[in-house]
Backbone as numpy.savetxt, mean C-alpha at the origin, in Angstrom:
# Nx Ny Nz CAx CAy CAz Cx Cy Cz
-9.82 23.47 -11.92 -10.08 22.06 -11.66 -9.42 21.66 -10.34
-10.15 21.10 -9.67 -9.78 20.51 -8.36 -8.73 18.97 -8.20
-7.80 19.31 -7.80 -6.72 18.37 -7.62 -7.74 17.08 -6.50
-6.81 15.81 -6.39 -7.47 14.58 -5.48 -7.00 15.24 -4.38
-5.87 15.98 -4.08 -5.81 15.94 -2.54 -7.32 17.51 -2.13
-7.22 18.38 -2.74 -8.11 19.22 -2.41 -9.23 18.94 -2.44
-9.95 17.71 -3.41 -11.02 17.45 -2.79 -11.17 16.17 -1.60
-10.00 15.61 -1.53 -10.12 14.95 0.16 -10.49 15.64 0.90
-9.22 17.10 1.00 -9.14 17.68 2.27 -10.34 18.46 2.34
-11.26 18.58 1.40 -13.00 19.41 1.26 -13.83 18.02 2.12
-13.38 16.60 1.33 -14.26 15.40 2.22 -13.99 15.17 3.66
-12.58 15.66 3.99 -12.25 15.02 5.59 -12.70 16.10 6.25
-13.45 17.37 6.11 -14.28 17.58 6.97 -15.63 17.66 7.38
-15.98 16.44 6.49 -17.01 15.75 6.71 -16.69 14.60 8.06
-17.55 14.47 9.16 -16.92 13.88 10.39 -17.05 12.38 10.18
-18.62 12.16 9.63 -18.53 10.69 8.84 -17.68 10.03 7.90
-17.36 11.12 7.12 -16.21 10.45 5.94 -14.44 10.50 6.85
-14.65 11.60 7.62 -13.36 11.25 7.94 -13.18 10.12 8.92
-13.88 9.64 9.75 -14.31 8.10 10.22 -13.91 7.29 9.37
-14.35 7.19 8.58 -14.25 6.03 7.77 -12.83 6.34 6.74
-12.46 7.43 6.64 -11.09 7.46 5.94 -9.91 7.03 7.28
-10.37 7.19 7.80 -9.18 7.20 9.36 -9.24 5.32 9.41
-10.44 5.11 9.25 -10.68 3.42 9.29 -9.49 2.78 8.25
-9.68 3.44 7.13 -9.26 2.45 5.86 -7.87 3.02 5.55
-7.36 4.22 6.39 -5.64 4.62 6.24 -4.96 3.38 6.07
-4.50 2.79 7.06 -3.80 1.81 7.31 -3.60 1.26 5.61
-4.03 0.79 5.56 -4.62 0.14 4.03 -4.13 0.67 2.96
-4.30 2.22 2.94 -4.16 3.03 2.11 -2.66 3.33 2.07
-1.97 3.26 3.16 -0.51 3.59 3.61 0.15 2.17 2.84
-0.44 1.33 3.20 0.57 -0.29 2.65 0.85 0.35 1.14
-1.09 0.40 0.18 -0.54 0.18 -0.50 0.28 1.38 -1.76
0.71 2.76 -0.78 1.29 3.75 -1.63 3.23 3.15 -1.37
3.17 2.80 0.21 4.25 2.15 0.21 4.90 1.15 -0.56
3.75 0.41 -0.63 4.45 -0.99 -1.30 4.80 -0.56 -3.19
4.15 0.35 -3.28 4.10 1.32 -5.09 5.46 1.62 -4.84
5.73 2.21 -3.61 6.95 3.61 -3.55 8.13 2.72 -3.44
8.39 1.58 -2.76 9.42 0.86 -2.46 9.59 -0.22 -3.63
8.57 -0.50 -4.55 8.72 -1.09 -5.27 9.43 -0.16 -7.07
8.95 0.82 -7.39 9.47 2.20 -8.01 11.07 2.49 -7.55
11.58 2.35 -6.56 12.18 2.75 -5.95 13.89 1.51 -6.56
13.25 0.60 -6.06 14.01 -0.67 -6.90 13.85 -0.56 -8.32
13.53 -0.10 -9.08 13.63 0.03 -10.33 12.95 -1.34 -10.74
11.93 -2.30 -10.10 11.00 -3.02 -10.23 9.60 -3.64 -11.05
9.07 -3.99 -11.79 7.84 -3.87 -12.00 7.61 -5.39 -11.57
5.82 -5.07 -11.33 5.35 -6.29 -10.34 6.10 -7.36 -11.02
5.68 -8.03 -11.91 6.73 -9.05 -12.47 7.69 -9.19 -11.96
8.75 -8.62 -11.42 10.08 -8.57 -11.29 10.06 -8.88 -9.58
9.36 -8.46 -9.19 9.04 -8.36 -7.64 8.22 -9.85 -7.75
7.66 -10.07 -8.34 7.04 -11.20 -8.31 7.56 -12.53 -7.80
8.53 -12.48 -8.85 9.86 -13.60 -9.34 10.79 -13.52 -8.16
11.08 -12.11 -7.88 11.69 -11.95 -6.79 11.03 -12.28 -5.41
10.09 -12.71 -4.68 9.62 -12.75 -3.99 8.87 -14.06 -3.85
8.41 -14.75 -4.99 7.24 -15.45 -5.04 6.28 -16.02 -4.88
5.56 -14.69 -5.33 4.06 -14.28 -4.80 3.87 -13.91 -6.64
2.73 -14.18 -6.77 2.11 -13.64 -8.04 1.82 -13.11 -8.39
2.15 -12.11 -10.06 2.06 -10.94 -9.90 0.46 -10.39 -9.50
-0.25 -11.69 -9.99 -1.39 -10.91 -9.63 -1.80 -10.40 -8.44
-1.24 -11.36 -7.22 -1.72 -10.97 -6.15 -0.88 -9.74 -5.88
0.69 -9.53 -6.46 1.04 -8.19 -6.04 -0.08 -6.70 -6.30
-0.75 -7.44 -8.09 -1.27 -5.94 -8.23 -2.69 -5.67 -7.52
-3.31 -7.16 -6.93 -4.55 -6.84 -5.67 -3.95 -5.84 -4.34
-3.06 -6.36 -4.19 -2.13 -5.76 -2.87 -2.60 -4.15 -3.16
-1.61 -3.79 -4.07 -1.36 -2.45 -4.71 -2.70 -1.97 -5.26
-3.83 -2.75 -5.62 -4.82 -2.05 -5.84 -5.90 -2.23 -4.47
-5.39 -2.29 -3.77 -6.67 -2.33 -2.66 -7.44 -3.22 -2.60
-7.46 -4.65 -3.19 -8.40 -5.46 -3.34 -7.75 -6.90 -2.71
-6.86 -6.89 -1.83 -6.40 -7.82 -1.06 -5.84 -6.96 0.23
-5.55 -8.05 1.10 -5.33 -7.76 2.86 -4.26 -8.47 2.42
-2.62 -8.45 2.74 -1.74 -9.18 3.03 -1.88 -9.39 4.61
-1.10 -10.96 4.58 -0.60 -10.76 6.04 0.14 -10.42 6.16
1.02 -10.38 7.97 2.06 -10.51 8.43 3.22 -10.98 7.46
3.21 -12.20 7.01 4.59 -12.95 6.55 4.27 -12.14 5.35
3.25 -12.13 3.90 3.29 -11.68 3.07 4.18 -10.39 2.72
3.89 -9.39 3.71 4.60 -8.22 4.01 5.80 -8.50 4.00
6.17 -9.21 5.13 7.68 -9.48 5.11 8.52 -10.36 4.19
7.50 -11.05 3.53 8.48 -11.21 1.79 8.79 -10.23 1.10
7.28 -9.31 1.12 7.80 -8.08 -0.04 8.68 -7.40 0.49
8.82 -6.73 2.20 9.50 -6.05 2.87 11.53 -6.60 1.84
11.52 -8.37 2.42 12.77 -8.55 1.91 13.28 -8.44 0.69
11.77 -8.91 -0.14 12.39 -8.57 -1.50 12.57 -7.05 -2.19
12.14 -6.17 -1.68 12.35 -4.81 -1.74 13.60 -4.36 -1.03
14.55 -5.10 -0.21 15.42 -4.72 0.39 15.23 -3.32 1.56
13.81 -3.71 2.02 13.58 -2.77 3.06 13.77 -3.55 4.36
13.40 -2.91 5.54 12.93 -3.70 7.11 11.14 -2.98 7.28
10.79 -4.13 6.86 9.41 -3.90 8.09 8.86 -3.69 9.22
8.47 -2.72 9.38 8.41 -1.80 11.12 6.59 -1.90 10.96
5.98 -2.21 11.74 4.70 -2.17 12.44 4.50 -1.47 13.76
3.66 -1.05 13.94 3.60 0.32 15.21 2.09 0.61 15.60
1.69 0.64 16.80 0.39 1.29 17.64 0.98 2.78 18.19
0.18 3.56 17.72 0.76 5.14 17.88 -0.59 5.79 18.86
């Protein structure tokens, strides 16, 4: 049985799909981060919620891919996670 990363790495050499995976990284990076830093605090959305306040629901759109935070949004969760938020053009 084929693991998720082995069948990515079978899709990203597809030149179209990897286009469009390269498009939607960004996205994809927030929201394993915002999982990992939130895990990390010994957290659940609730808790981050309260801590932050933002709702949990919108935390679990965040985390499920079905919302865009902004700028400031980030940098609530950034504080309430007790991280620093770094943004970067590479």
């Amino acid at each position: 049985m084929k693991t998720f990363d082995d069948y990515l790495k079978e899709q990203l050499k597809d030149p179209e799909f990897k286009k469009e995976y390269d498009y939607i990284k960004p996205e994809i990076e927030i929201m394993k981060m915002l999982i990992k830093a939130r895990n990390e605090e010994k957290l659940t959305q609730k808790a981050l919620s309260e801590r932050v306040g933002i709702d949990q629901s919108d935390i679990s759109k965040l985390e499920n891919g079905n919302a865009n935070p902004t700028l400031k949004v980030l940098q609530r969760l950034a504080d309430g996670l007790n991280k620093k938020l770094e943004i970067k053009f590479i």
